[in-house]
MDTraj code that builds the backbone (N, CA, C; nanometers):
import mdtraj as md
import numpy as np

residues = "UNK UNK UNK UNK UNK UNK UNK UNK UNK UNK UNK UNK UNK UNK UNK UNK UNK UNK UNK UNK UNK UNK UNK UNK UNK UNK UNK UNK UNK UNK UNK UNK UNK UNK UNK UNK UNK UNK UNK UNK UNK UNK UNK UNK UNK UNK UNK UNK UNK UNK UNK UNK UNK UNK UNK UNK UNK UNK UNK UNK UNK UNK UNK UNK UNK UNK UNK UNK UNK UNK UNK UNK UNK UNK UNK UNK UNK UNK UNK UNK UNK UNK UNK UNK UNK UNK UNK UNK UNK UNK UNK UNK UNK UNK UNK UNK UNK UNK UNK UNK UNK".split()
xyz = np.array([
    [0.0830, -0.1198, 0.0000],
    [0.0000, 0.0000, 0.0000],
    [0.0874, 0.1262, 0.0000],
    [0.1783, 0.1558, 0.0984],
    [0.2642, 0.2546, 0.0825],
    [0.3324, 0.2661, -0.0657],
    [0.3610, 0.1861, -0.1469],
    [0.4600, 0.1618, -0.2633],
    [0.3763, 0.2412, -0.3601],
    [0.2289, 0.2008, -0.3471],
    [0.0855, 0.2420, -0.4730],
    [0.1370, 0.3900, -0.4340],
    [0.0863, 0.4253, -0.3117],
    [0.0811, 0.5736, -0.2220],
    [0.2163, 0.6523, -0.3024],
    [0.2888, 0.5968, -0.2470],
    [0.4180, 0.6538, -0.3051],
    [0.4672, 0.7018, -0.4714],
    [0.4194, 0.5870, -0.4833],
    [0.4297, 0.5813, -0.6527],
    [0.3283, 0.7228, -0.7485],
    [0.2109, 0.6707, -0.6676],
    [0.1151, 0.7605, -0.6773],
    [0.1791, 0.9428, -0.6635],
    [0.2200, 0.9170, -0.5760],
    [0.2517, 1.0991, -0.5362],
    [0.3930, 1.1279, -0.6339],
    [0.4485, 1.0410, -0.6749],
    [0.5790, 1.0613, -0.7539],
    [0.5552, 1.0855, -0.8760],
    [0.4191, 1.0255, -0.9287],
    [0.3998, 1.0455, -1.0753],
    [0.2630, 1.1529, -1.0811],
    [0.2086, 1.1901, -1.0063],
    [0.1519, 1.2911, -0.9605],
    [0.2308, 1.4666, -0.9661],
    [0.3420, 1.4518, -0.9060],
    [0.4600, 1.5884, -0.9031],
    [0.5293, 1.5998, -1.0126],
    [0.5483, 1.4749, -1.0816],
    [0.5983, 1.4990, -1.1916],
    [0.5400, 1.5338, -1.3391],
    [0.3800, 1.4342, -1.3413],
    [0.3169, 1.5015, -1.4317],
    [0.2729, 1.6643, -1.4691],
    [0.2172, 1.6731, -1.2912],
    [0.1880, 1.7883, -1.2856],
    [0.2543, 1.9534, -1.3127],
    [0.3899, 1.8863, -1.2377],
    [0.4633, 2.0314, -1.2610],
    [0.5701, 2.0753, -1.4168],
    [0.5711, 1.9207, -1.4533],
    [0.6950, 1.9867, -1.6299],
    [0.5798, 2.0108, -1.7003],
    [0.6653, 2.0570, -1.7978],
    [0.5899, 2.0672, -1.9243],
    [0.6758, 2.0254, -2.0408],
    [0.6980, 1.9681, -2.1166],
    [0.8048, 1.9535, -2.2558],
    [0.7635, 2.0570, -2.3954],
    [0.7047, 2.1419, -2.3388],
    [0.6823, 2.2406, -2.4535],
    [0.7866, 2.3044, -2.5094],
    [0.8324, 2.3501, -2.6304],
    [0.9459, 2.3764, -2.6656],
    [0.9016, 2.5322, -2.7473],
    [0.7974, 2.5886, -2.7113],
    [0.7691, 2.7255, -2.8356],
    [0.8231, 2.8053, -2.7696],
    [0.7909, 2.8394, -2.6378],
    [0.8779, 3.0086, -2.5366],
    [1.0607, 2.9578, -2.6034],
    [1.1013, 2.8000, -2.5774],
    [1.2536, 2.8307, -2.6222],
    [1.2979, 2.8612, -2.7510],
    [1.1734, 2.8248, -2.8630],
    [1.2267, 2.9116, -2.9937],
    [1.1860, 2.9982, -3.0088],
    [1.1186, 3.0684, -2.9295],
    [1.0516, 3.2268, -2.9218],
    [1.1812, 3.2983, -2.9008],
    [1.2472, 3.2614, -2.7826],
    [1.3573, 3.3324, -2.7254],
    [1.4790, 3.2855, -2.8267],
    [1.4723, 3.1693, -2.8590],
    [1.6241, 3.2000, -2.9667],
    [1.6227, 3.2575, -3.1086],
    [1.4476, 3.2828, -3.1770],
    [1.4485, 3.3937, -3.2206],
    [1.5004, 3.5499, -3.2116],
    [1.4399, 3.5649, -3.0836],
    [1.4482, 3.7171, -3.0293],
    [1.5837, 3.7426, -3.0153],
    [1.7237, 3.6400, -2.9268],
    [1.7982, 3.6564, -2.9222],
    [1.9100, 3.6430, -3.0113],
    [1.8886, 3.5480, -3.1381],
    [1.9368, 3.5627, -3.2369],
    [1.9627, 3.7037, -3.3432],
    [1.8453, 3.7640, -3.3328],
    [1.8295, 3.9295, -3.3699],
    [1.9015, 3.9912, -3.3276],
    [1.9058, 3.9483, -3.1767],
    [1.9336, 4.0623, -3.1304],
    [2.1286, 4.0374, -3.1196],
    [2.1586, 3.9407, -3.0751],
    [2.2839, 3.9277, -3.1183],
    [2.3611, 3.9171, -3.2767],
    [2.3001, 3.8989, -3.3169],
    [2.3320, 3.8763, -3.4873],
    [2.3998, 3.7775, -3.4709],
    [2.3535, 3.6711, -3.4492],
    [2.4786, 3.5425, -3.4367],
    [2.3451, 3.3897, -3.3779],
    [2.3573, 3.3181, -3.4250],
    [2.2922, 3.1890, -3.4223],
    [2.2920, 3.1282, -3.3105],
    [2.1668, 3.1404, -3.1958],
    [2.1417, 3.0832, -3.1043],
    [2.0883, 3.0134, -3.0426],
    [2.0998, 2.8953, -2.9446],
    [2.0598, 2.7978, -2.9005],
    [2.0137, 2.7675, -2.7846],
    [1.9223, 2.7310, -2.7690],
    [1.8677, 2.7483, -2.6635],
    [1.7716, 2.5704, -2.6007],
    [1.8078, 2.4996, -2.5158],
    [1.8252, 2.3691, -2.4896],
    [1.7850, 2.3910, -2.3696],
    [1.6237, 2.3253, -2.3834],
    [1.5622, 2.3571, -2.2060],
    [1.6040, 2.2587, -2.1379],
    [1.6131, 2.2790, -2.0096],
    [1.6753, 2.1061, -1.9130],
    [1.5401, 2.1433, -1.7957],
    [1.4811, 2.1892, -1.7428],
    [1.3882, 2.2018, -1.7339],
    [1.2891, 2.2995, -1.7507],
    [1.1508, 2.2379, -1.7316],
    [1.0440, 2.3832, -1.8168],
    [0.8954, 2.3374, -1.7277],
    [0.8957, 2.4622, -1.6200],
    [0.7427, 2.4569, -1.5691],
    [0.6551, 2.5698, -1.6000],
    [0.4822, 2.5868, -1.5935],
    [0.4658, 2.6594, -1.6706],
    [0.3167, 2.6760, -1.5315],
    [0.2475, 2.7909, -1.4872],
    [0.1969, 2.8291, -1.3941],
    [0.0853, 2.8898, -1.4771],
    [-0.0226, 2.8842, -1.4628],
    [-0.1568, 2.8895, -1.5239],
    [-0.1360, 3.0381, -1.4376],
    [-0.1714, 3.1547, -1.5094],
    [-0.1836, 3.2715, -1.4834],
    [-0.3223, 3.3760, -1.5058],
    [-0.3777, 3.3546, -1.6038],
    [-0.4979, 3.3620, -1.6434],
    [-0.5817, 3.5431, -1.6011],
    [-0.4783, 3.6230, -1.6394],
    [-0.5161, 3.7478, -1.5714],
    [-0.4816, 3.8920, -1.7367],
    [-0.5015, 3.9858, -1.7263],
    [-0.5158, 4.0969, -1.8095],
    [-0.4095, 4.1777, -1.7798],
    [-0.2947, 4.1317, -1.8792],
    [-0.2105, 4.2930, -1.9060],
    [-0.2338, 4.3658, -1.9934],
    [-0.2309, 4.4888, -1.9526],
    [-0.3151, 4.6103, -2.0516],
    [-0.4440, 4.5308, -2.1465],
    [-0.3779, 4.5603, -2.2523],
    [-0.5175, 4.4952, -2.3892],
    [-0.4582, 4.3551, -2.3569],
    [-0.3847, 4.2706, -2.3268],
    [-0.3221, 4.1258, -2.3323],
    [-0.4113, 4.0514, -2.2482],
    [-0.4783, 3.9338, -2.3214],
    [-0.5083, 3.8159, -2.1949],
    [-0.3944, 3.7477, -2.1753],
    [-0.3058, 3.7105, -2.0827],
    [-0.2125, 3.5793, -2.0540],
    [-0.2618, 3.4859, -1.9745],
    [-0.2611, 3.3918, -2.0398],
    [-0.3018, 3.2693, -1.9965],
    [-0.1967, 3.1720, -1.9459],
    [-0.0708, 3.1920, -1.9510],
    [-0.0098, 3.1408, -1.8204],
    [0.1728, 3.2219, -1.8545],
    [0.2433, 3.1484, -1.7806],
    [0.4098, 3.1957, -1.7576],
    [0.4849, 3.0856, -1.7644],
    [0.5571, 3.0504, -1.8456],
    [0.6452, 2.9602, -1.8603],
    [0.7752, 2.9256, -1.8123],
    [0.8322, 2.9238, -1.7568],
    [0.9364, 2.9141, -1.7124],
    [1.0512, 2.8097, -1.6260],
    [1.1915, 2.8160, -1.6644],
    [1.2515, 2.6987, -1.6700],
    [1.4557, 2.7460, -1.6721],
    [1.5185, 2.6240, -1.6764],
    [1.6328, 2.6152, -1.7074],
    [1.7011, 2.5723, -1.7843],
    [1.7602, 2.6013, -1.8667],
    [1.8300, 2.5807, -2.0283],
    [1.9602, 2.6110, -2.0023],
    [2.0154, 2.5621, -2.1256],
    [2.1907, 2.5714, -2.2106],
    [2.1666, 2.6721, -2.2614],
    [2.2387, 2.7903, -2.3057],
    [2.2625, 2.8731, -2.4090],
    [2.3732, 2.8923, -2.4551],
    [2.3620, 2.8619, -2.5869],
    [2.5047, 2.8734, -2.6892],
    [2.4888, 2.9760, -2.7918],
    [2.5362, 3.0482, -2.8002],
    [2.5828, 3.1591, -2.8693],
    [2.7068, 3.0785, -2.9514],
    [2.6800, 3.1087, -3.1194],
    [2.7460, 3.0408, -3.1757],
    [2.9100, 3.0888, -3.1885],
    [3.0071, 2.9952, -3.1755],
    [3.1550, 3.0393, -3.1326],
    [3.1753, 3.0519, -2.9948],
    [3.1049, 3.0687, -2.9268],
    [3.1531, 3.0781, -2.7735],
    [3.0920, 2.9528, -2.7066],
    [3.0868, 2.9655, -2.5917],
    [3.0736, 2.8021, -2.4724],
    [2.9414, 2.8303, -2.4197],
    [2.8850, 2.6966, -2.4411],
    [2.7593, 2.7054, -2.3967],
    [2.7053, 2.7647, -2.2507],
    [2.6155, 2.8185, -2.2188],
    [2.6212, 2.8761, -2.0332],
    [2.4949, 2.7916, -2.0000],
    [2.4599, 2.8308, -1.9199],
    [2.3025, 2.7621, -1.8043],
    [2.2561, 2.9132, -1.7763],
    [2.1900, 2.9363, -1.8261],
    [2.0367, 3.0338, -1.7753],
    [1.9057, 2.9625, -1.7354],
    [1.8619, 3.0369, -1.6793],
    [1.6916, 3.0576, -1.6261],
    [1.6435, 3.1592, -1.7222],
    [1.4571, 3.1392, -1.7753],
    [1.4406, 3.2269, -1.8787],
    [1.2502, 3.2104, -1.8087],
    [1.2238, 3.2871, -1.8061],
    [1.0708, 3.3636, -1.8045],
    [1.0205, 3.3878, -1.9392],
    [0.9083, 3.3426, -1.9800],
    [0.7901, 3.3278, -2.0772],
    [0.6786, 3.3789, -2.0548],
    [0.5938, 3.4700, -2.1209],
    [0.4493, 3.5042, -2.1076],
    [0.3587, 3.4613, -2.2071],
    [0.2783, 3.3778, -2.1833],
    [0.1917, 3.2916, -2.3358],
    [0.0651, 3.3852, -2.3288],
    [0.0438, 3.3984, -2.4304],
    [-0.1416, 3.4312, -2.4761],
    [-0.2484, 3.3499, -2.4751],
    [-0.3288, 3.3834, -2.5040],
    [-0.4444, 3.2489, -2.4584],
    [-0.4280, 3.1598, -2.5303],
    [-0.3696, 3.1634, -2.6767],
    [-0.3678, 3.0338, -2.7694],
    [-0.2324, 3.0000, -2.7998],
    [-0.1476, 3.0200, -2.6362],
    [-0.0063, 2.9237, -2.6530],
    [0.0514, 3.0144, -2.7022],
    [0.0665, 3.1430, -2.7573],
    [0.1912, 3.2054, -2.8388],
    [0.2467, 3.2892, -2.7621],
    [0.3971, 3.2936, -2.7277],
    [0.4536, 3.3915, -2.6335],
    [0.4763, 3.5326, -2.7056],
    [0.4524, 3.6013, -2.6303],
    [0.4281, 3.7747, -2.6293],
    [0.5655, 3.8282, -2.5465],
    [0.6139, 3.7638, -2.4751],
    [0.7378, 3.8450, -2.4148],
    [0.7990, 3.7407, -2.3588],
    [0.9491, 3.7474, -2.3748],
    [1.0580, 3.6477, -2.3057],
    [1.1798, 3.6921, -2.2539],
    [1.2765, 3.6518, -2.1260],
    [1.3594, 3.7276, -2.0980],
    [1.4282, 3.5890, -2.0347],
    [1.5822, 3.6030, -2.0771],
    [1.6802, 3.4967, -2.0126],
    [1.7684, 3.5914, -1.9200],
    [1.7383, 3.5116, -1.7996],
    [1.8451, 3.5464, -1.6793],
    [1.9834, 3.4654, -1.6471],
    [2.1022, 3.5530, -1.6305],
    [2.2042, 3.4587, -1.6618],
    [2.2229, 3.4143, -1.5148],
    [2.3054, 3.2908, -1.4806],
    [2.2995, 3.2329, -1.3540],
    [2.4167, 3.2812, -1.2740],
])
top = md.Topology()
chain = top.add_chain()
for i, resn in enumerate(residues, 1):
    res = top.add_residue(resn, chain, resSeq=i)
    for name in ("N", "CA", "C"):
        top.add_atom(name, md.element.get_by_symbol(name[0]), res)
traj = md.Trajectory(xyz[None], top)
């Protein structure tokens, strides 16, 4: 009984809290590709995403994405950031920002 229990709550925390969505990380290696002029990569290692469901200005967001990734900037060494996502109601991110660690 404990093992079910257990098992139960393990695949419970885990369903619940990832997500394997991959659009906020090519949102952001868009944006940052621009903006560096140089070909970037962006490799989530983890990604949770918090149902938000509230009104910025004219914006509905319907949740916040957010997680920990590789970033490679092409020619230089890959780093580990944390990066924040804002989705719209139909999944498309509207604003993204990588924090370096």
């Amino acid at each position: 009984m404990k093992k079910i229990f257990s098992l139960s709550i393990f695949a419970y925390l885990i369903l619940q809290s990832s997500v394997f969505a991959t659009t906020s990380t090519d949102y952001l290696q868009e944006i940052y590709s621009k903006t560096c002029n140089k070909e970037v990569t962006i490799k989530s290692k983890k990604e949770f995403i918090d149902e938000y469901e509230q009104r910025l200005g004219d914006k509905f967001i319907s949740s916040i994405v957010y997680g920990e990734a590789d970033f490679k900037l092409k020619g230089a060494r890959k780093k580990r950031v944390s990066y924040v996502c804002m989705l719209e109601n139909d999944c498309t991110p509207i604003w993204g920002y990588i924090l370096p660690r």
